[in-house]
N, C-alpha and C positions, 0 to 999 in steps of 0.2 A: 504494500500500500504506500505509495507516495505523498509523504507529508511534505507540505512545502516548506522549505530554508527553512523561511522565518515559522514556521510550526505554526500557521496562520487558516491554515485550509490544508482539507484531506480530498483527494483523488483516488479512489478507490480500485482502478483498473486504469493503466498506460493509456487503452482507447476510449477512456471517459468523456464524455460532451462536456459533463459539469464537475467540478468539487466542490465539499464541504466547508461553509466558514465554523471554523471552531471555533470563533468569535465573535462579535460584529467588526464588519468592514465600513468603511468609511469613501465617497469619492473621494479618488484624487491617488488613495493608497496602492501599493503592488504587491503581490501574490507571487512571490516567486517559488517555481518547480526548478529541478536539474535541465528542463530540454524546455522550456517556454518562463516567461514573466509576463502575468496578467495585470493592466492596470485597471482598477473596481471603478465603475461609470456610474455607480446609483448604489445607495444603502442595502447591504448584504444582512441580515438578522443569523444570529448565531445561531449552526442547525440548518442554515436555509441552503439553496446551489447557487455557484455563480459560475455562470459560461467561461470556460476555461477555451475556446474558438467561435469564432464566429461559426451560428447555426439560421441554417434557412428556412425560413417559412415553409410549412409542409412537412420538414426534415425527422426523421426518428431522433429522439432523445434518448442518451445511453448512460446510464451510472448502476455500477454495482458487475459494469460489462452485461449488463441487461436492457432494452427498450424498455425506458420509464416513459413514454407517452411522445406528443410530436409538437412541434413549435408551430404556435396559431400564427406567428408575425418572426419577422426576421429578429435572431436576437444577436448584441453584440456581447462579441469576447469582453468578460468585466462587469456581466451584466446579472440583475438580482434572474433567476428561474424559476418562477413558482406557477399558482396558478393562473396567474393575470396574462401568462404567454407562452402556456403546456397542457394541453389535455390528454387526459388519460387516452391510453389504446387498447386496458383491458378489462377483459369484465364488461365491456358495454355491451348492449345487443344489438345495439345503432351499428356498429361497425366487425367487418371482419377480425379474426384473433391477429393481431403482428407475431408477425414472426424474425426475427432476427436475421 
């Protein structure tokens, strides 16, 4: 599991969309991993995801190396991930099961 440097956020899987703030984040602050530095664009809540890459509108959403659900709007790397711009992909009966 890749905790960043600064012990700031966790990444659960190398091909993670999002990581963990293990704290609150702050704009303006940087998240750095071994292979990326994310600068945080909007208020991260301790617990919550922040896009560790830019993800595309439509796109599968991946943490745990599992599809957690799909971005309703393009989100930027730094950016808070909850439910205001991911909906689920399972369990619904609206939609097919995702498959990875």
């Amino acid at each position: 599991m890749p905790l960043s440097l600064d012990g700031e956020a966790l990444r659960l899987k190398d091909d993670d969309d999002v990581a963990v703030a293990l704290r609150p984040l702050a704009p303006g602050e940087q998240v750095r991993f071994p292979d990326r530095t994310i600068a945080v664009t909007v208020a991260v809540p301790s617990g919550h995801k922040l896009a560790v890459r830019a993800i595309e509108a439509g796109a599968l959403i991946r943490k745990y190396g599992q599809v957690i659900g799909r971005a309703v709007a393009p989100i930027a790397a730094g950016e808070h991930v909850h439910v205001h711009n991911v909906e689920g992909t399972r369990g619904r009966g609206d939609l097919a099961e995702v498959t990875p």
